[in-house]
KEDREN-653379 format. One line per 3 residues: number of its first residue (from 1); for each residue x, y, z of N, C-alpha, C, O. Coordinates in steps of 0.1 Angstrom, whole numbers, padded with zeros to 4 digits. Example, Ala and Ser with C-alpha at 12.3 -4.5 7.8 and 13.67 -1.06 7.14 Angstrom:
2
1> 0132 -0057 0078 0123 -0045 0078 0132 -0033 0078 0142 -0033 0085; 0128 -0022 0071 0137 -0011 0071 0129 0000 0079 0134 0011 0080
//
This chain:
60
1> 0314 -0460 0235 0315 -0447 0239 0301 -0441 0241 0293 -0441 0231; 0298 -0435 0255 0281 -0428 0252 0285 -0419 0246 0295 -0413 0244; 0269 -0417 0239 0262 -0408 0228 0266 -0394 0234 0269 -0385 0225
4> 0265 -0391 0243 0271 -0377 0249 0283 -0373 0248 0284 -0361 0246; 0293 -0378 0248 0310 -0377 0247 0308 -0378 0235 0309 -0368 0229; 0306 -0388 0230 0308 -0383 0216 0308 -0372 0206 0317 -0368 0199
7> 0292 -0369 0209 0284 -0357 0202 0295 -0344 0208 0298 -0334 0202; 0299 -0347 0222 0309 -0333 0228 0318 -0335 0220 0322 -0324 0215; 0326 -0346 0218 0341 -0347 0211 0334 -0340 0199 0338 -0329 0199
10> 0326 -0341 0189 0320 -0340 0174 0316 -0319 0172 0317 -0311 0163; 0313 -0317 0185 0311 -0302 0189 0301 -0294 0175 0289 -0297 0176; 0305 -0285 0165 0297 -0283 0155 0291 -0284 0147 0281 -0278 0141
13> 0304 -0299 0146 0302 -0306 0137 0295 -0317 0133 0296 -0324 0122; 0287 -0318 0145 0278 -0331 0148 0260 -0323 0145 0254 -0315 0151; 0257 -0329 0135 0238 -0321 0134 0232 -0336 0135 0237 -0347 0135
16> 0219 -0331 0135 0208 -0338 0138 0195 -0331 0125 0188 -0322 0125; 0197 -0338 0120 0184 -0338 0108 0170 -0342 0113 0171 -0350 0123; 0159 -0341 0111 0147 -0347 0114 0136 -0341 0104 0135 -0328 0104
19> 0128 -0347 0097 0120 -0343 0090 0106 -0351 0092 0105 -0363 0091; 0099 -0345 0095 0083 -0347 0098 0073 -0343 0089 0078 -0338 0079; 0062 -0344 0089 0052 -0345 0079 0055 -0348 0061 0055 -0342 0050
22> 0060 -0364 0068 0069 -0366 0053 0053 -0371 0041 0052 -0371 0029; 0047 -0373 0047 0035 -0378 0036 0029 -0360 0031 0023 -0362 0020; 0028 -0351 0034 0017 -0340 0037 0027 -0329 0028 0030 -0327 0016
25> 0029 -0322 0042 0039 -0312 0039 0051 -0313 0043 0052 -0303 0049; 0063 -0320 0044 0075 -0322 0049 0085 -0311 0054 0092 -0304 0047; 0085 -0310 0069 0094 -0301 0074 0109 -0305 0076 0110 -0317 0080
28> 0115 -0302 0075 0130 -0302 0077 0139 -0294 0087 0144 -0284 0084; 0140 -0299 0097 0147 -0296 0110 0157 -0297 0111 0159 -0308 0108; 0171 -0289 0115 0185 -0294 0115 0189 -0285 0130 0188 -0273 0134
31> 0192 -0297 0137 0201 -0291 0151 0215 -0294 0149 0220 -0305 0144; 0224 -0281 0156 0239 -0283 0156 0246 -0283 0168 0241 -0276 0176; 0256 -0288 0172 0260 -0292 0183 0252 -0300 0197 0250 -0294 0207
34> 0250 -0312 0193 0235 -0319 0200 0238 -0317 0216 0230 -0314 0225; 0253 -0322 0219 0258 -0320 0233 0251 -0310 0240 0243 -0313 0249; 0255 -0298 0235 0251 -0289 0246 0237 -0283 0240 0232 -0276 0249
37> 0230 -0284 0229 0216 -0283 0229 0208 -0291 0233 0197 -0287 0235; 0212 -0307 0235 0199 -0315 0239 0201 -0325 0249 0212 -0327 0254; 0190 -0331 0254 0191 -0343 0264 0186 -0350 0261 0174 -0348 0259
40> 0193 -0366 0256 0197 -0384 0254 0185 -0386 0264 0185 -0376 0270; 0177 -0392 0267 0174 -0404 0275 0181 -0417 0272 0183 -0422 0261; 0186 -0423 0284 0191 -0433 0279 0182 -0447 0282 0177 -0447 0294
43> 0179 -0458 0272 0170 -0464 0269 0177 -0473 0272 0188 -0472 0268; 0173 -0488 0281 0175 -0503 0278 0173 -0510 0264 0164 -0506 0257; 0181 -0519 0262 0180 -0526 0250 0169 -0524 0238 0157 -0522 0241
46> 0172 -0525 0226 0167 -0524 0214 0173 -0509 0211 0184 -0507 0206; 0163 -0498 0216 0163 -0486 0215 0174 -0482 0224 0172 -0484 0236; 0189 -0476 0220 0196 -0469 0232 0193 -0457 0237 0190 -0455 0249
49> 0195 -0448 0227 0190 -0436 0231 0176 -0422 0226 0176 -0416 0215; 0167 -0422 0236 0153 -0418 0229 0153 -0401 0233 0155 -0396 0243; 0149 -0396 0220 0151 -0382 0219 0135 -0373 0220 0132 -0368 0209
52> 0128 -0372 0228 0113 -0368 0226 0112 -0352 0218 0119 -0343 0216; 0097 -0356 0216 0094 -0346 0201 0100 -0332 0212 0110 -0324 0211; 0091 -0331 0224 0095 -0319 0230 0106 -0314 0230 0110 -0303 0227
55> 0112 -0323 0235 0129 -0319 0235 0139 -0310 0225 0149 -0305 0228; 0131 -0312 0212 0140 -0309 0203 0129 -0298 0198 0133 -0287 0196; 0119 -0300 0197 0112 -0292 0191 0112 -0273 0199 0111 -0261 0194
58> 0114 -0276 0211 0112 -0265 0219 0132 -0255 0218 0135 -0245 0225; 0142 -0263 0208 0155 -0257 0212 0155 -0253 0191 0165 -0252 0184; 0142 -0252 0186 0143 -0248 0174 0144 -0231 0173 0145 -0225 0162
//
């Protein structure tokens, strides 16, 4: 099932955690409902789907 349908089926209930400057000062980021807040790249093999800093960082 893509990563999109899903996260839509999942709706509020689906977050996204991310925490950065884990050696320093550690931030802690939480996004909710990824569907309609963000956009998947979708990636060939290894990596499926790649989420850039901008992307997420600019829907905080």
């Amino acid at each position: 099932m893509p990563i999109n349908l899903r996260l839509a089926q999942l709706g509020d209930s689906a977050w996204l955690y991310i925490v950065i400057n884990c050696k320093s000062t550690p931030e802690l980021h939480r996004i909710q409902n990824l569907a309609q807040t963000l956009t998947f790249q979708v990636k060939p093999k290894g990596v499926q789907y790649f989420l850039p800093m901008g992307e997420w960082r600019a829907k905080l």
